[in-house]
Every structure is written in C-alpha cells, then in structure tokens.
PAZA-155632 format. One record per atom (N, C-alpha, C): residue in three letters; x, y, z. Coordinates in steps of 0.2 Angstrom, whole numbers, plus 5000, padded with zeros to 4 digits. Atoms other than C-alpha are relative to their C-alpha. Layout:
residues N
alaXYZ;...
***
This chain:
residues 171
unk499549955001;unk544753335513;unk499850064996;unk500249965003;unk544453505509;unk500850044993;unk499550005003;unk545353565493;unk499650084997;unk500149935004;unk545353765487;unk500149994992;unk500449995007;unk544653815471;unk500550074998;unk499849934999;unk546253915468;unk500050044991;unk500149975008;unk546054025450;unk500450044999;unk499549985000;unk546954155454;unk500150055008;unk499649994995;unk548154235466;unk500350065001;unk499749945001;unk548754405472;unk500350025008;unk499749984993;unk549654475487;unk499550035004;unk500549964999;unk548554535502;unk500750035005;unk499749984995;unk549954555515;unk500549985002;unk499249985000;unk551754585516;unk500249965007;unk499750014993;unk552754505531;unk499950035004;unk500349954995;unk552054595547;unk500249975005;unk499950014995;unk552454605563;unk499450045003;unk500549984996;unk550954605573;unk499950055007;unk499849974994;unk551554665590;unk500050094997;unk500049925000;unk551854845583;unk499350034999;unk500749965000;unk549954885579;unk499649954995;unk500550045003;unk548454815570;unk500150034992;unk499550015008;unk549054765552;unk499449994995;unk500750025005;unk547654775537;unk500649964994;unk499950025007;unk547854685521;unk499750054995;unk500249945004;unk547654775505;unk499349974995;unk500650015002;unk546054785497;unk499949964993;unk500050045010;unk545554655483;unk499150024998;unk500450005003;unk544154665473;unk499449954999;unk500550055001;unk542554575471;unk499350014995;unk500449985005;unk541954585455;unk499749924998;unk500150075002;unk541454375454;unk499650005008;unk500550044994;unk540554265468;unk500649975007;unk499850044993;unk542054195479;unk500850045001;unk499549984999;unk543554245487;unk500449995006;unk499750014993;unk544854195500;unk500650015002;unk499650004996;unk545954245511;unk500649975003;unk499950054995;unk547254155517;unk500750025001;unk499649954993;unk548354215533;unk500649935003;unk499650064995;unk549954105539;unk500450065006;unk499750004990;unk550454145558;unk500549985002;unk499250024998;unk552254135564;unk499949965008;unk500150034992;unk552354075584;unk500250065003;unk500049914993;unk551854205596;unk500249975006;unk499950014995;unk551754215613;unk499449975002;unk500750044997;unk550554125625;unk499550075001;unk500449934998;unk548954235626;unk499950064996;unk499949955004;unk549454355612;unk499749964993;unk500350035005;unk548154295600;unk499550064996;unk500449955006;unk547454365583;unk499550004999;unk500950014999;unk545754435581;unk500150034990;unk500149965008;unk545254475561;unk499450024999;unk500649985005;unk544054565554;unk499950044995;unk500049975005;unk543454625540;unk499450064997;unk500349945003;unk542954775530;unk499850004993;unk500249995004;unk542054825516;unk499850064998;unk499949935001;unk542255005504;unk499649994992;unk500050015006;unk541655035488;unk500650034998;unk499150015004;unk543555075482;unk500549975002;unk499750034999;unk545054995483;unk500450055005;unk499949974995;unk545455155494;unk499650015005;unk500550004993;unk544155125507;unk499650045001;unk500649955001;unk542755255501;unk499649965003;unk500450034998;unk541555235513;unk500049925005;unk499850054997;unk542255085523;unk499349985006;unk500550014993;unk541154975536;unk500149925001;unk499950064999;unk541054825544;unk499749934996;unk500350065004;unk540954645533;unk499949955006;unk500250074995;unk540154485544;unk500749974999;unk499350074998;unk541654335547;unk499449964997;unk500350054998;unk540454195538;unk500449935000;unk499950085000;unk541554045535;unk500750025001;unk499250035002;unk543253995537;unk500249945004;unk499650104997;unk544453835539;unk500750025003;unk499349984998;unk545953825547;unk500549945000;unk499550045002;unk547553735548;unk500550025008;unk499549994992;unk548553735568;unk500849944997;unk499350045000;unk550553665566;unk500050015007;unk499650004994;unk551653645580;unk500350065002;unk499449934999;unk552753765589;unk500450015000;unk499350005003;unk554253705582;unk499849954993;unk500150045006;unk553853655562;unk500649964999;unk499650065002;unk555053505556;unk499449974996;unk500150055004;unk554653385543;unk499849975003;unk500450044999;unk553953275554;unk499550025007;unk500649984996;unk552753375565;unk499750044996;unk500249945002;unk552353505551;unk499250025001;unk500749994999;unk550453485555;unk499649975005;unk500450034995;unk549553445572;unk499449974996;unk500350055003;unk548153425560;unk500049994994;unk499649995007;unk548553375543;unk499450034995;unk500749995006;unk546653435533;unk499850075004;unk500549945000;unk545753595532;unk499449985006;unk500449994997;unk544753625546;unk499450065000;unk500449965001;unk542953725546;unk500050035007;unk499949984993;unk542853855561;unk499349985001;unk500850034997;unk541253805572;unk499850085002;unk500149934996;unk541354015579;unk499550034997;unk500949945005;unk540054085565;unk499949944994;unk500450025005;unk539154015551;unk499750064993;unk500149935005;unk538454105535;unk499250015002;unk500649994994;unk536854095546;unk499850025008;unk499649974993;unk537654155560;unk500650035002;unk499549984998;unk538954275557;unk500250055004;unk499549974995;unk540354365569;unk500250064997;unk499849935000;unk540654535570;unk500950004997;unk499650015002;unk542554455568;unk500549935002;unk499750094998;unk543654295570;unk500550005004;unk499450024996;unk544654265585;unk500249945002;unk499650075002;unk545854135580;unk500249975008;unk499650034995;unk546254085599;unk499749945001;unk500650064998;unk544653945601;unk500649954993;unk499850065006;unk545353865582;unk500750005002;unk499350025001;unk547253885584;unk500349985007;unk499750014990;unk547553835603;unk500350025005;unk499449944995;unk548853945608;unk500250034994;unk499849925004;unk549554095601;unk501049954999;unk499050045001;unk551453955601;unk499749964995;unk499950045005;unk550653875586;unk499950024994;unk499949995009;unk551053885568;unk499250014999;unk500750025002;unk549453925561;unk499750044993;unk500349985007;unk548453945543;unk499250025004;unk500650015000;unk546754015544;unk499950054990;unk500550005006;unk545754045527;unk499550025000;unk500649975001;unk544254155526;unk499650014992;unk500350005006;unk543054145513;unk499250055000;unk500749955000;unk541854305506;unk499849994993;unk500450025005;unk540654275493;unk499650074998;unk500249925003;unk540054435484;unk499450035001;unk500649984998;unk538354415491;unk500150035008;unk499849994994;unk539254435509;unk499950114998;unk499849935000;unk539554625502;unk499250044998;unk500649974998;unk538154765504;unk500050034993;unk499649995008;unk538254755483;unk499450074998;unk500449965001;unk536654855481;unk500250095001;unk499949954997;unk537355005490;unk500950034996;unk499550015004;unk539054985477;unk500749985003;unk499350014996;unk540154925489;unk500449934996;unk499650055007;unk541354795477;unk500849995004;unk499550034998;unk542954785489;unk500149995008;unk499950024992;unk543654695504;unk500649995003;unk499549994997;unk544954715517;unk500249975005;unk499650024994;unk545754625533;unk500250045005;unk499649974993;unk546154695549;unk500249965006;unk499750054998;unk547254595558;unk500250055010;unk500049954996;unk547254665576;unk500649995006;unk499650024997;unk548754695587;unk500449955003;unk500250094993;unk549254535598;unk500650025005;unk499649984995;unk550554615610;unk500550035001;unk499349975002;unk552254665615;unk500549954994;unk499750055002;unk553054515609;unk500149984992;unk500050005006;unk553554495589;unk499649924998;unk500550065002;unk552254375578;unk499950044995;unk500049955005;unk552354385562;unk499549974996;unk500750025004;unk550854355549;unk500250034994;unk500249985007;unk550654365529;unk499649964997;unk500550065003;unk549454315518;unk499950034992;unk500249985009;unk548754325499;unk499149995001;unk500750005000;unk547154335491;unk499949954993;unk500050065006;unk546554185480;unk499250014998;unk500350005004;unk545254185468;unk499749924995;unk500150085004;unk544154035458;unk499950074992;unk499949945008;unk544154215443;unk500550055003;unk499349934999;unk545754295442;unk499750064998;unk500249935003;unk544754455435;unk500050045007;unk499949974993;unk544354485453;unk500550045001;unk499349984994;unk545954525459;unk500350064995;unk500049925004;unk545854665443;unk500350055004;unk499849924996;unk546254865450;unk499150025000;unk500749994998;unk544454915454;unk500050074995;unk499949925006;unk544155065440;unk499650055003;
***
C-alpha cells in the first residue's frame, strides 16, 4: 500500500470544467526535494480523456516557461457511479507503467491508467526538484490539463508537500 508523505497542502486548481479549454494549475514552488500533484476527475464522456503536462518557469508567473518530463505518478480509477460500496474499482494507489524517472513522457495521458473517460478517477504526480533545470534558476511548476471535449468533466486538484516552505510565494 502506497501512503503519501503529506507535510503540507495548498490549492493548485479550483473546480474546472475541462470541456471549455485546456485548464492549468497555479504554479507552486519548489524550494525542497518532493512535491505532488494530486488531480481528482468527475465522469466524462466515453473517449474524452485527459492529457497532463507539465511545465516549468523560474517564477510563479511563468518567466521563461518550458516543458517538465512526467516521471512518476500513481493513480487511483472509481466507478462511474460512486456509492459507498463501489467507491474504488481499485482500493490502493497504483504506479503508472507509461514513464519512468528513466524513461520520462513529454506528458501523461490518463486514458491507458483510468479506463475510460466514465470513471472517477485520482491521478497523483510526483516532481522532485532534481526533475527541474535548477541550474538554469528555474524553481517552479505548473499543470496543464488539456481540453477533453464538448461534454462537461470536471477536475480539481491541490499541491502536497513532505516541507510546507515549498508551497512559500516564490520571492
């Protein structure tokens, strides 16, 4: 069973409706070694599945933005109708097989881990401060959550931390 290392907690991303256009989270800070993501998914449509990726700035206003690798994340598929006694197709954190920190993705498309675009679904990204092109001052990260159709599907998520300082204002 895999169990997050939560320290601390801050909002990345308000209630969203994906269908109207591609929905970023707001930029946290990665002034420590770990930090994650974590995205819950409403019930879409068949086929209107979510792509994520991610970015890196050196400010919390996207000076200098560029593409961050996908290296790990776990996920979590519900049913298509949550209830108490189906709230989990699988009950434990799952690692995605699609990238590695040895073999990361340009970005994550949750359709391979979450089944269909009709199920509940948690995914959890995890970026570690050596992921960031630290050398060149770059110090924060962002989400972009990318369209998924006509049809409404809504998404929100927060930013967890194993060092609350992280999730600081970037000075």
């Amino acid at each position: 069973m895999f169990k997050f290392p939560f320290g601390g907690i801050s909002p990345a991303l308000k209630p969203s409706d994906l269908s109207v256009a591609n929905v970023s989270t707001l930029y946290a800070n990665m002034r420590a070694s770990e930090l994650w993501l974590l995205l819950n998914f409403g019930v879409g449509t068949a086929g209107d599945n979510a792509v994520i990726s991610l970015t890196q700035a050196t400010s919390n206003a996207g000076a200098n933005a560029k593409v961050l690798s996908v290296r790990e994340a776990w996920y979590m598929r519900g049913a298509p109708t949550l209830t108490n006694a189906n709230a989990s197709v699988q009950e434990l954190w799952t690692k995605s097989l699609l990238f590695s920190r040895e073999a990361p993705a340009a970005s994550y498309p949750t359709v391979t881990d979450r089944g269909a675009a009709t199920n509940e679904f948690f995914a959890a990204i995890r970026i570690r401060g050596c992921d960031l092109d630290v050398l060149n001052g770059y110090k924060a990260v962002k989400a972009v959550i990318g369209d998924t159709g006509a049809v409404s599907q809504t998404c929100t998520g927060v930013w967890l931390s194993e060092n609350p300082r992280i999730l600081a204002p970037i000075p």
